[in-house]
N, C-alpha and C positions, 0 to 999 in steps of 0.2 A: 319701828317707824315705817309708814309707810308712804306713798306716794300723795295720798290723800293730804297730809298735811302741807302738802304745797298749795290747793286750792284756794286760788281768789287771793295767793299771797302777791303781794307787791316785792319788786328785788330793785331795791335804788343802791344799794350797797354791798358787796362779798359778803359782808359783815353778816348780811342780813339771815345769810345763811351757817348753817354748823356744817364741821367735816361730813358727818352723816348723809346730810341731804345734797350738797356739791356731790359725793358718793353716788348718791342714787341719780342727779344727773348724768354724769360720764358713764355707768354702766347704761342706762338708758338712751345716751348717746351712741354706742358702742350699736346697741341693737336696732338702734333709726341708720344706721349705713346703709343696705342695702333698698331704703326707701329713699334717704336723700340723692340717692343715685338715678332714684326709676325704675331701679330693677324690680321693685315690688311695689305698688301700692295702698298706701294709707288713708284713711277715710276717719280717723279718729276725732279731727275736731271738721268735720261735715256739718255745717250749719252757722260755725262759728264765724266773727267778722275780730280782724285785726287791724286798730288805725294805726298806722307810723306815722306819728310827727316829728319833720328831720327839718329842725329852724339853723339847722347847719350842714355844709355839705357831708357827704356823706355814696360812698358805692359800695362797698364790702355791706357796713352793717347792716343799710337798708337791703339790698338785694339779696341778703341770706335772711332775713325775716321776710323776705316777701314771697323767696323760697321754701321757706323751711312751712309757712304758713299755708302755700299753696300743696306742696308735698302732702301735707298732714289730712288735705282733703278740704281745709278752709278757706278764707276769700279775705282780700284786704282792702282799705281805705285809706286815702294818703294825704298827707302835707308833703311836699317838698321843697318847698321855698317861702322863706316869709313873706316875700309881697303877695303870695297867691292867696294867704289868708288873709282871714280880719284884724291881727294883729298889726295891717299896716294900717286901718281906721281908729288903730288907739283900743281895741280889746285887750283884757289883760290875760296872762296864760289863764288864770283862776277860772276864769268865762270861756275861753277854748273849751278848756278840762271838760268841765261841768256840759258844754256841748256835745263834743267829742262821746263823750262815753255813753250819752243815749243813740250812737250809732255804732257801738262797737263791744265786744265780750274783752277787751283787755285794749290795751294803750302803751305803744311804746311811745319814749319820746328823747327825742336829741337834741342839747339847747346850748348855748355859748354860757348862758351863768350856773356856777354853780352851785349846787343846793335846786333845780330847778326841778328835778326828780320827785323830792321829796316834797318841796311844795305843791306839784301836780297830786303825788300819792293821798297827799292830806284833803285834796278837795276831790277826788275820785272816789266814786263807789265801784268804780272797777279793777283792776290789778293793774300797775303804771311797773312797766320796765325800765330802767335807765340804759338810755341807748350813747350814756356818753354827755357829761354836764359840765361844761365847761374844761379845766385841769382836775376835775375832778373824780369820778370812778367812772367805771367801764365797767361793769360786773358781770356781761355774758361775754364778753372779750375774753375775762379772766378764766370762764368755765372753760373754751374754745381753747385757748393757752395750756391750761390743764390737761385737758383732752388730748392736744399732742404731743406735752413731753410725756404721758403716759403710754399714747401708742406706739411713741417712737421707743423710748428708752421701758417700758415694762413698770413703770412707776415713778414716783415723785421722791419720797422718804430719801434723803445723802446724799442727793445728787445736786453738784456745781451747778447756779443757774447765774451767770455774769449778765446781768441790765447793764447796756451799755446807751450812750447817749443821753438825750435831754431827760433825765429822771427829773428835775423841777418842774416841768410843763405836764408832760408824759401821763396822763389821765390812766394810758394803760396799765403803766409801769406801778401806781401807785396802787390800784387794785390785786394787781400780779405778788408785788411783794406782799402782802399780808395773807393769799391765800398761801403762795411758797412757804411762811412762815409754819402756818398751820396745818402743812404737812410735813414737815421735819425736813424743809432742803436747806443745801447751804447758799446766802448768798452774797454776792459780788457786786458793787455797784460801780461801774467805772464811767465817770462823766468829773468834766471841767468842774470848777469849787462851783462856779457861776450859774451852772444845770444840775448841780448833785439834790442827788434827794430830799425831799424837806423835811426840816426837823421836826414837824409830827409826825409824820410817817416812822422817821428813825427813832424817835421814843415810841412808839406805839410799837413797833418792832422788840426793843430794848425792854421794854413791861413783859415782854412773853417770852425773854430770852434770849431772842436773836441777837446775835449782835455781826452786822454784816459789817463785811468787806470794803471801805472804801480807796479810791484809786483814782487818777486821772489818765493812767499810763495801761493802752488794752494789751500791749506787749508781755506786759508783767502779768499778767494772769491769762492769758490765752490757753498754755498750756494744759490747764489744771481744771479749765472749763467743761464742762457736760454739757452745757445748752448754754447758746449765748445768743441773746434777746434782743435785738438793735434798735433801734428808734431812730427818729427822723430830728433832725433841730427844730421848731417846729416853729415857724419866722412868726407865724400869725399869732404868737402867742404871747408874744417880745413885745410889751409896753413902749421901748426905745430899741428902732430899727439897730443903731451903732451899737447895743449891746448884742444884739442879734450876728453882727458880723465879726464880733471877737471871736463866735462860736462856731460861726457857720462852717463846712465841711472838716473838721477837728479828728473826726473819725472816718473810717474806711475800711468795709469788707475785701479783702483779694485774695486772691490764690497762694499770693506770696506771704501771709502771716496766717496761713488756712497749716503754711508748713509745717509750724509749731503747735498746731494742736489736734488731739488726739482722733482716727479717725472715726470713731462714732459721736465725734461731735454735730449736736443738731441746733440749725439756725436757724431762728426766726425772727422774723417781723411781724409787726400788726399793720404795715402799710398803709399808704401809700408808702413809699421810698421816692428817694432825690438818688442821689449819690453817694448814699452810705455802705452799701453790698453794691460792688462792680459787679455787672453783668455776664461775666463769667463764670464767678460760683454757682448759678443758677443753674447749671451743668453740674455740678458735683452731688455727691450723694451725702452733704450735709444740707444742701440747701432743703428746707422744709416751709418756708412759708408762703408756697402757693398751697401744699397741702392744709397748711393751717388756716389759709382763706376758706378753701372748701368745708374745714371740721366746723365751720360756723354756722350750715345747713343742718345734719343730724344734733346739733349740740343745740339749738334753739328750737329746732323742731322737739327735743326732748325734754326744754322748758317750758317750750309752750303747752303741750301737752299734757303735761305735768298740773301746771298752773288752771289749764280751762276744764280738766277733769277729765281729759281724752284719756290717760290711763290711771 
């Protein structure tokens, strides 16, 4: 298999992709480091134009596409806020799309409902990323995530990966586990009954064998962790604010339950963060999720590439 068969493909879902080709991402990843840094330059997608449409906030994922696109030697075009477009005149995405794409070689797009990915994908003659669709996937987050419990830890295959926090909301969380699955890790879900994971997720889990770990108590498993994942409660996501504050700060990163678990444990977030990792561990040599911000530059830069035919 080679690279080629990523051309002109749309990714609105993990799914979308096989072990093989996630594969040839993060190796390809691996080898975009010393460009997404500057220390070398890339000129592969030279010519190319990148729209981001982000109809929800957004810092991490827009500005490592807007990096990873400028690194590559390409140029990009943006949405960043919905009033700025015509969707506050009554356009419907369908007509954005269909816009959008005679100004641009690919389309990412970031939207609060969804299934909004895939609608876009369907009315695209260009390649639509999903930059994050509501509670629903995240699919270059996932590769990103991928990417550094491999760097850190040397692989994926048996390794504890504890999701801790809002896994019902958790857009990341729900991508993450199905790739983990499909590498042979073990997993741990530790969140309130109120935030645990949804039951499709956990049968679709269940169909391939997994059968994770559920908990509400991070105590009870800290120990035994290899990587532990955290999430945010994530208020904006919470149909009723009062359900929101049954849940709100529940969990908490510190130094003093870091005691208990083993020292090559590596943490991460997909951030933002509130007050779930105290600003102390940020100091220690578990903390990895500012690194994990940064893998999001060579790991899209090596999708994108992939996708526009740069390699």
């Amino acid at each position: 298999m080679t690279s080629m068969t990523f051309k002109g493909m749309d990714i609105v879902s993990i799914r979308d992709l096989t072990i093989d080709q996630i594969e040839q991402v993060l190796d390809l990843s691996e080898k975009m480091m010393p460009y997404a840094t500057g220390e070398k330059k890339c000129k592969a997608l030279d010519g190319k134009i990148l729209a981001n449409l982000f109809f929800e906030p957004s810092t991490r994922t827009r500005l490592s596409f807007e990096s990873a696109m400028s690194r590559a030697g390409g140029k990009c075009i943006e949405i960043t806020l919905p009033q700025t477009s015509s969707t506050v005149k009554g356009e419907t995405l369908a007509d954005t799309i269909r816009m959008v794409e005679a100004y641009s070689d690919a389309i990412v797009l970031r939207h609060p409902h969804e299934g909004a990915s895939r609608l876009a994908a369907h009315f695209s003659s260009k390649p639509v990323i999903n930059a994050g669709d509501g509670a629903g996937q995240h699919p270059t987050q996932t590769l990103l995530d991928l990417f550094t419990i491999k760097q850190q830890l040397g692989g994926i295959s048996g390794k504890n990966v504890v999701l801790v926090g809002d896994l019902k909301y958790g857009r990341t969380v729900h991508s993450l586990a199905e790739a983990l699955a499909m590498f042979g890790a073990e997993l741990t879900f530790v969140a309130p009954p109120l935030l645990q994971m949804p039951n499709e997720t956990a049968k679709l889990l269940e169909s391939e064998g997994v059968k994770a770990r559920l908990c509400s108590n991070l105590e009870d498993v800290i120990a035994d962790a290899d990587v532990l994942y955290v999430t945010r409660i994530q208020k904006e996501r919470f149909p009723d604010l009062s359900e929101y504050e049954k849940v709100a700060g529940c969990y908490r990163i510190d130094n003093i339950l870091l005691r208990e678990a083993k020292k090559s444990l590596v943490i991460m977030h997909p951030l933002p963060r509130v007050d779930e990792i105290a600003p102390e561990v940020d100091m220690t040599e578990n903390a990895k999720y500012f690194q994990q911000a940064f893998n999001g530059v060579p790991v899209r830069m090596a999708l994108l590439t992939m996708i526009l035919g740069g390699f």
